[in-house]
N, C-alpha and C positions, 0 to 999 in steps of 0.2 A: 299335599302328598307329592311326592320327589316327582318329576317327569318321566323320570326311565320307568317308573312302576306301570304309573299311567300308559304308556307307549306300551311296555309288556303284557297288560293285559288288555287293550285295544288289539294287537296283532293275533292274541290267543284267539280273543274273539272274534276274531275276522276269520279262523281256522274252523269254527263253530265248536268252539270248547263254550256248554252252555254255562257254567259256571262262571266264568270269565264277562260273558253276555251278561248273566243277572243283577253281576257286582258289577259293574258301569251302569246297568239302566240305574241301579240301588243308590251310586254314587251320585249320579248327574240328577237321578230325580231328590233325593233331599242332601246333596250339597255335600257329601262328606269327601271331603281331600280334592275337590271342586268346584267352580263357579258350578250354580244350579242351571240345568240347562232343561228343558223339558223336549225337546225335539229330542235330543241325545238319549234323554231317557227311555223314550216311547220308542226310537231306531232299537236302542239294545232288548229291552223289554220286549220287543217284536219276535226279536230273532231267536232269544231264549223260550219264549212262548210257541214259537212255530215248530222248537223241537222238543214239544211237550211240558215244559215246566209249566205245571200249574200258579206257582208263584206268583212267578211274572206274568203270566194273564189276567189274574188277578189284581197286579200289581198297575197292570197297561188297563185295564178296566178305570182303575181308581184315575189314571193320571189323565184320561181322556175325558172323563164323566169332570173332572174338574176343571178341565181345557175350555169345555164348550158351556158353565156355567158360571 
């Protein structure tokens, strides 16, 4: 995926656009238009989750339950 997309929607996300937040954890936790990162996943996942998406809580459940086994 281009740089500048990635960048534009890192900054979004830093503004707490949750949308922006869920597609980065989405990205970074299985790898699309990305090196897979699970730290990066679980930071966006976080942030979308703390302003209610259940998704990503969901989502930060699954990535953590498989972190620790």
């Amino acid at each position: 995926m281009p740089e500048d997309i990635i960048l534009k929607l890192v900054q979004m996300a830093d503004v707490g656009i949750v949308t922006a937040q869920f597609n980065l954890g989405k990205m970074y936790g299985e790898g699309l238009g990305v090196r897979p990162d699970h730290s990066k996943a679980i930071k966006y996942y976080t942030l979308a989750a703390n302003q209610g998406d259940e998704e990503a809580r969901r989502n930060l459940e699954v990535l953590q339950y498989y972190s620790i086994h």
